[in-house]
FIMI-451461 format. One record per residue (C-alpha): y, z, x. Coordinates in steps of 0.001 Angstrom, whole numbers, padded with zeros to 6 digits, always signed. Example, Ala and Ser with C-alpha at 12.3 -4.5 7.8 and 13.67 -1.06 7.14 Angstrom:
<nodes>
-004500+007800+012300 -001060+007140+013670 
</nodes>
This chain:
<nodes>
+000000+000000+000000 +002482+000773+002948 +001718-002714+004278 +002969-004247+000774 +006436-001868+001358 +006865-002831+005406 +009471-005609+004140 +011191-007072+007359 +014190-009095+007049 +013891-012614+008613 +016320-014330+011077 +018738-016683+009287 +017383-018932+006726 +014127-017317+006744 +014813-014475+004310 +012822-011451+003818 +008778-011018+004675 +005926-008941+004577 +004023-009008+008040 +000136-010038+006876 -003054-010448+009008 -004388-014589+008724 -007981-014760+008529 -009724-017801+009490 -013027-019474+008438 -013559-020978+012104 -013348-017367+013799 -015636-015687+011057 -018181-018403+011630 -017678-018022+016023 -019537-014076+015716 -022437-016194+014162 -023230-018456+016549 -020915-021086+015606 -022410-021375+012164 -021320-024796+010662 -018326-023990+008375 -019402-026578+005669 -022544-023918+005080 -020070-021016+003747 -020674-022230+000438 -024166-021868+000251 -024312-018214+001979 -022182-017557-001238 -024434-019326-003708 -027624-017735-001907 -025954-013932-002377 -025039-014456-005981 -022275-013833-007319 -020915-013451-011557 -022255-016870-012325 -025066-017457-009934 -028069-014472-009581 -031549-017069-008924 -034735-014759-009367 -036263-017140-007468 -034607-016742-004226 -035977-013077-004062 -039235-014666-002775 -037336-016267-000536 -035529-012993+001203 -039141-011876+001147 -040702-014468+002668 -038204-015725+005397 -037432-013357+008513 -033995-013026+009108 -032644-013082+012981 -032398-009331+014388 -035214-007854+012330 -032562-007765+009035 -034940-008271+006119 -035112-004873+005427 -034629-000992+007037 -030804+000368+006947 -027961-001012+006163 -028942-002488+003087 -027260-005815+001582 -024591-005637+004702 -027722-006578+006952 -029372-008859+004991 -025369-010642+004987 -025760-010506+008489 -029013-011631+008848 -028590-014738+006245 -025230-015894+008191 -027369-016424+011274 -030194-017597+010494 -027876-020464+008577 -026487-021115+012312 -029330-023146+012990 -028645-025931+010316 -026592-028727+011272 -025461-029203+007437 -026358-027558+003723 -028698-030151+002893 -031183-029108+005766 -031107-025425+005053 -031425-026175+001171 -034745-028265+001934 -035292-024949+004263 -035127-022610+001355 -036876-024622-000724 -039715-024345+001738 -040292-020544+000620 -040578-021427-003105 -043093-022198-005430 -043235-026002-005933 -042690-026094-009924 -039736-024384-008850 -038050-026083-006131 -036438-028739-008002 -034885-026695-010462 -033397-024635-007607 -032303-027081-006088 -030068-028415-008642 -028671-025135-009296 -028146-024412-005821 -025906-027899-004976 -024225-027329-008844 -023300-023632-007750 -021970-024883-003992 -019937-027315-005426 -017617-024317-006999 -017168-023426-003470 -015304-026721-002455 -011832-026318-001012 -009115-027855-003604 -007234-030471-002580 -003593-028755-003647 -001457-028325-000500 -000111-024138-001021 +002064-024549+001093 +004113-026779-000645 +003999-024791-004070 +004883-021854-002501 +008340-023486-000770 +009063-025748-003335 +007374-024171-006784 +005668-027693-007238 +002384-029145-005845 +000315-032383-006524 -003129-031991-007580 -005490-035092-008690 -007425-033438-011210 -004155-032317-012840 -002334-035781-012831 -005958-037473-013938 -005328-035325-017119 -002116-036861-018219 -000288-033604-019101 +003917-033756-019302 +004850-032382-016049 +006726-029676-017277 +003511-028206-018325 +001541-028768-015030 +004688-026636-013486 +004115-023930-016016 +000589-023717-015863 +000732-023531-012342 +003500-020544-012145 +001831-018775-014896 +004370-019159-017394 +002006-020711-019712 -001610-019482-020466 -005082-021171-019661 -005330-020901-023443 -002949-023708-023541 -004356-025855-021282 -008080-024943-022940 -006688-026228-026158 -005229-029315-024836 -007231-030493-022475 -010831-029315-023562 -010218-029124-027301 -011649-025655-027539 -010569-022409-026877 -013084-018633-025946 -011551-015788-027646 -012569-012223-026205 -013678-009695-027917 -011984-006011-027550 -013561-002662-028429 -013479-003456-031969 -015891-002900-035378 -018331-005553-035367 -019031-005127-038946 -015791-006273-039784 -014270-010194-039077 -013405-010301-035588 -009765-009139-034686 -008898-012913-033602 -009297-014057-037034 -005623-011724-037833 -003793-014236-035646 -004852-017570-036797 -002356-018560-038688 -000163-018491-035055 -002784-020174-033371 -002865-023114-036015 +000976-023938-035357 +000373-023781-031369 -002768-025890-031849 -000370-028093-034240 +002429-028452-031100 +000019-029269-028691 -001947-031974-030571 +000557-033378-032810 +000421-037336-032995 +003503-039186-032258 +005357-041667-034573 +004305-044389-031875 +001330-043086-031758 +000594-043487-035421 +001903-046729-036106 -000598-048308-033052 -003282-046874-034704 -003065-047689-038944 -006503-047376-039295 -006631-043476-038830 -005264-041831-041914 -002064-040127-040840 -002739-037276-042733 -005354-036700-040729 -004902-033301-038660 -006579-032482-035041 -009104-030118-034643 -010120-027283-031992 -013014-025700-031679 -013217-021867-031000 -015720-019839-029718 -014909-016094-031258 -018001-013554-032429 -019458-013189-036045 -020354-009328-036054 -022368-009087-032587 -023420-013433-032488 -020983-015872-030825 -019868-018332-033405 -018570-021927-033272 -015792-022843-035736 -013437-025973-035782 -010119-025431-036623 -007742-027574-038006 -003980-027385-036526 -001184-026696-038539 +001384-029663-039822 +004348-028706-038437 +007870-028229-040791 +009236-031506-041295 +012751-030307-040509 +011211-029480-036806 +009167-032690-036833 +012316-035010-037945 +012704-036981-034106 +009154-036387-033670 +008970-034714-030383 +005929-035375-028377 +004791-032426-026009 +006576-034274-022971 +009889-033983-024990 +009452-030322-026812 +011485-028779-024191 +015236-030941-025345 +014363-029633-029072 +017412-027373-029928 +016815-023389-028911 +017438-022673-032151 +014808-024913-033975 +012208-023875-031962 +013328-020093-032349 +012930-021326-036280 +009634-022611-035505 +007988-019489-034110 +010242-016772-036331 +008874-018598-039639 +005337-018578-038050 +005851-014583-037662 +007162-014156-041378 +010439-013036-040457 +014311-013987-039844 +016344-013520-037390 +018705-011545-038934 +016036-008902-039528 +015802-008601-035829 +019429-008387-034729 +019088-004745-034025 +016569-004895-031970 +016921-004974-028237 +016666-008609-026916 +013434-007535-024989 +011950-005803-028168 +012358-008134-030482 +009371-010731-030135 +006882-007220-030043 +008738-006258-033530 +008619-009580-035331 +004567-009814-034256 +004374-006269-035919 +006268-007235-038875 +003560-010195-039090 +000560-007748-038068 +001798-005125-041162 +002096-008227-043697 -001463-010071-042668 -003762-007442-041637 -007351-006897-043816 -007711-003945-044288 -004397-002964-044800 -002494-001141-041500 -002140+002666-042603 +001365+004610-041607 +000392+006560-039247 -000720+002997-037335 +002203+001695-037362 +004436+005138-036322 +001646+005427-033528 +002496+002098-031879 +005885+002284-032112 +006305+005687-030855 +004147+004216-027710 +006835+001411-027631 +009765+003635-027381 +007760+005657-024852 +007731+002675-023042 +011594+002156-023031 +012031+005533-021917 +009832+005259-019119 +012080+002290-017724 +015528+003647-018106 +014012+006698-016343 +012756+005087-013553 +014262+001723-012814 +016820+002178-009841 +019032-000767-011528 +019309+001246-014727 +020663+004371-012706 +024256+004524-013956 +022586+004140-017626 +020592+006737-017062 +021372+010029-019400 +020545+013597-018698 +018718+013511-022380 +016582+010981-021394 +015537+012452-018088 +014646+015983-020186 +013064+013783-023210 +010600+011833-020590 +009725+015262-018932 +008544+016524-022352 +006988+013446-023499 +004926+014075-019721 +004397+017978-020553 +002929+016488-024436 +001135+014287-022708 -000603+015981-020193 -001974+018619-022815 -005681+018349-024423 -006257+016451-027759 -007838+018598-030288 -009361+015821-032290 -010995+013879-029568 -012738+011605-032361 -012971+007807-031689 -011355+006309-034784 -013179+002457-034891 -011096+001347-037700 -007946+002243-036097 -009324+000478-032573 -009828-002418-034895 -006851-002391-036472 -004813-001914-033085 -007316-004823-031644 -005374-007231-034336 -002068-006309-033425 -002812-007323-029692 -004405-010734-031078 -000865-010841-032791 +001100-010176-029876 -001318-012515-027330 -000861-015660-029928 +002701-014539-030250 +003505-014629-026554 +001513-017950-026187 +003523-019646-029226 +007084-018389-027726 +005741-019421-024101 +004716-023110-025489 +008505-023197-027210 +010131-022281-023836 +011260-018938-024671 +013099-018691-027277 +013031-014920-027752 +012994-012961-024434 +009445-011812-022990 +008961-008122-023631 +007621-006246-020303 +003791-005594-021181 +003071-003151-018411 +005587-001000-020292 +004601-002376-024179 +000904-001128-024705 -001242+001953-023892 -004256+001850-025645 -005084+005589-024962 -001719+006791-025817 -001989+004828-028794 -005035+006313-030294 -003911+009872-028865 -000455+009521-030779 -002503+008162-034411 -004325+011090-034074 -001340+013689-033726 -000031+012340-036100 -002777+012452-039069 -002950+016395-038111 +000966+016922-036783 +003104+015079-038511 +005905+016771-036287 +004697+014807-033092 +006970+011693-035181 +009705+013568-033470 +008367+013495-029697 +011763+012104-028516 +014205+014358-030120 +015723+015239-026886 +016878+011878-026518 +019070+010534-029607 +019177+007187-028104 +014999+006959-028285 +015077+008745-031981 +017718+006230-032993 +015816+003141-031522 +012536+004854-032690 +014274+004552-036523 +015305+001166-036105 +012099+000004-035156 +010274+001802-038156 +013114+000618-040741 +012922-002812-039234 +009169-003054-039660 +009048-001194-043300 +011669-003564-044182 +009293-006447-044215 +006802-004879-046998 +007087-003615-050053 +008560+000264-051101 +004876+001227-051848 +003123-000524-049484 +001596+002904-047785 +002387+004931-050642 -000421+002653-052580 -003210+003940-050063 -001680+007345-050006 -002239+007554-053810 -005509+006486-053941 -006392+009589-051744 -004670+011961-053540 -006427+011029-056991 -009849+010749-055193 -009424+014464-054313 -007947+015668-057741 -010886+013964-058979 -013830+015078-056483 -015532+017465-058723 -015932+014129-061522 -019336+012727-061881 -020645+010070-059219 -020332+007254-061972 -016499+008481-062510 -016045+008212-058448 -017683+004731-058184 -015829+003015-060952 -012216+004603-059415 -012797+002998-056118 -014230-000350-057481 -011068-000001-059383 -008857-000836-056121 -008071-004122-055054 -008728-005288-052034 -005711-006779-049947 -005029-010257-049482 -006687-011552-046016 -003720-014070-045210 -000049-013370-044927 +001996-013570-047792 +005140-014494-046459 +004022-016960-043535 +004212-020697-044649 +001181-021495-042719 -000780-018509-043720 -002981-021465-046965 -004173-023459-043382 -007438-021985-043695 -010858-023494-042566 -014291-023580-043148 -017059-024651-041581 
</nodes>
């Protein structure tokens, strides 16, 4: 870690550096007798690694005898590392020490192997994308990439991480993996909250052109792309092809192709992804510029979530965001002169709360769930405003979720309802803490959480009724709507 804070000013146009070790492949392979450097990738491959773990080459590491004595004793995998990385030294090139392995293996197994072995090494070969240049110049020329005929504005954000793999999933591959969090499996997978968002970026992406549609009158225009997605149905992966959303025609008026997206007017693409969320911008005016893309996915998270989000939910994960905020006008130098002495005392307590032990240390699986959609939300949220080039500032994530605090402050809260009041030291976190929740209630009808709330309280005035009498009150409550209300592309839904 000191290394990383060693920062040594350069001479003159050189600017500032940290001083680094350079490793080379041509000294590592000099202490093994001047092992070929082209057989580095098939050392890996033999080891295994996350994708690669043959059964088969056991016998081999049984069967061959490594230079020094190193199939087995101490030392474990280090000497058999050791061991492998010379005996390769005698191999001129990988294809002779594949045959070589091969050698050790049963036949109706050796061509199998084989295959895998020369698939697996090809993962290993060096890319053709000069570093240097993308480090000095933030651009870089790869083949691949230009063979795939993206707009070069979204090669350059792909490759500085300002747009997501998702994107380039979706456009290149036509399907998209979505990962599964600690969530209930009995229920529709967490993704399935966000796909509404997801349509609309699938809709940017893969939108025809006007040009586009007039060379080719045989399709039928109305006629909308499809992506497939891998996401789970209860504990089984599950294939499903989703159709991308038509985009407003007031956005779609010059039909912008992808290469183009980026002259659209700021504020028709901030149109674009605020009516995707369900809300207006006048909503979030007082907001904080940073907050406001988190609050407008939680507006949309309240309004489309099955089953419905309870209060203490939402109060949970907000109080977490405004924890967040006070963490980083407590401890970002730059925000010094900001800084108030109310703050500094509310963070302290916040740490004191924090540090003592929960009483109700029970893992609540609907509330994981239900927190699992509102980072589905926020992850299609952040993709959509990263495909529209920013129109609403990106919040600071290391700062914007804490899934243990998260859980910790839901469950305070269903036994102290006082723990709502965490920041009281600090009027300026209660009064952002109040805009937040007003913001967010805002959005939903009056009764929205008093609905659930009353439910509960006639189930208990009723518990000593008859079984029959219990069944037919909760049969009795509707179940919520699974798509969002107020989103205009909330009807885009698909079968199989």
């Amino acid at each position: 870690m000191g290394t990383w804070q060693s920062v040594c000013a350069g001479e003159g146009a050189q600017g500032c550096y940290v001083p680094a070790r350079c490793f080379s492949a041509e000294r590592f392979c000099g202490h093994f007798g001047q092992l070929n450097k082209s057989l580095l990738p098939l050392f890996a491959v033999l080891n295994g690694n996350d994708y690669v773990d043959l059964a088969a080459l056991e016998v081999f590491f049984s069967k061959v005898r490594l230079p020094r004595g190193c199939a087995a004793g101490k030392g474990g995998k280090h000497v058999r590392l050791q061991g492998l990385l010379n005996w390769l030294s005698q191999f001129a090139e990988p294809g002779q020490a594949v045959d070589s392995v091969l050698k050790y293996l049963k036949k109706h197994q050796r061509e199998e192997t084989k295959e895998l072995l020369c698939t697996s090494m090809e993962d290993y070969t060096p890319s053709d994308v000069n570093l240097e240049d993308f480090f000095q110049t933030g651009k870089y020329e790869c083949e691949a990439a230009g063979k795939a005929d993206l707009p070069r504005w979204v090669l350059d954000a792909l490759a500085k991480g300002k747009l997501a793999p998702f994107i380039s999933d979706a456009l290149i591959l036509r399907s998209t993996f979505l990962h599964v969090q600690v969530e209930n499996m009995q229920r529709p997978s967490a993704h399935s909250t966000a796909l509404p968002i997801r349509q609309v970026i699938y809709g940017l992406l893969l939108k025809v052109s006007q040009g586009a549609e007039a060379a080719s009158p045989s399709k039928q225009t109305n006629e909308l792309p499809v992506v497939c997605e891998f996401d789970r149905l209860q504990k089984t992966l599950k294939k499903t092809f989703v159709q991308a959303a038509s985009l407003p025609t007031d956005f779609c008026d010059d039909h912008f192709p992808l290469d183009k997206l980026m002259e659209v007017p700021t504020s028709c693409r901030q149109m674009l992804l605020l009516e995707t969320l369900g809300v207006k911008m006048s909503l979030l005016e007082s907001i904080p510029s940073h907050l406001q893309l988190p609050v407008a996915v939680t507006c949309y998270w309240i309004c489309c979530s099955e089953p419905k989000v309870k209060l203490h939910q939402l109060k949970a994960l907000l109080l977490m965001i405004v924890s967040g905020e006070l963490h980083r006008i407590t401890s970002d130098p730059d925000l010094t002169v900001l800084r108030a002495e109310d703050d500094s005392i509310a963070y302290n307590e916040f740490l004191k709360w924090n540090e003592k032990k929960l009483q109700n240390k029970d893992f609540d699986l609907d509330a994981a769930h239900s927190f699992c959609q509102w980072q589905c939300c926020l992850q299609m949220g952040l993709y959509l405003n990263q495909l529209l080039c920013t129109p609403l500032s990106e919040p600071d994530l290391s700062r914007l979720y804490t899934g243990t605090l998260v859980h910790r402050l839901y469950q305070e809260l269903k036994s102290t309802p006082s723990v709502e009041n965490l920041f009281s030291f600090s009027p300026k976190m209660t009064r952002l803490y109040q805009v937040l929740l007003n913001t967010v209630e805002s959005t939903v009808s009056p009764d929205f959480f008093q609905k659930m709330t009353k439910t509960k309280s006639e189930s208990y005035k009723k518990k000593k009724a008859s079984k029959k009498k219990k069944k037919a009150i909760r049969s009795a409550i509707p179940e919520t709507q699974h798509l969002c209300n107020v989103n205009r592309f909330a009807s885009l839904g698909v079968d199989d």
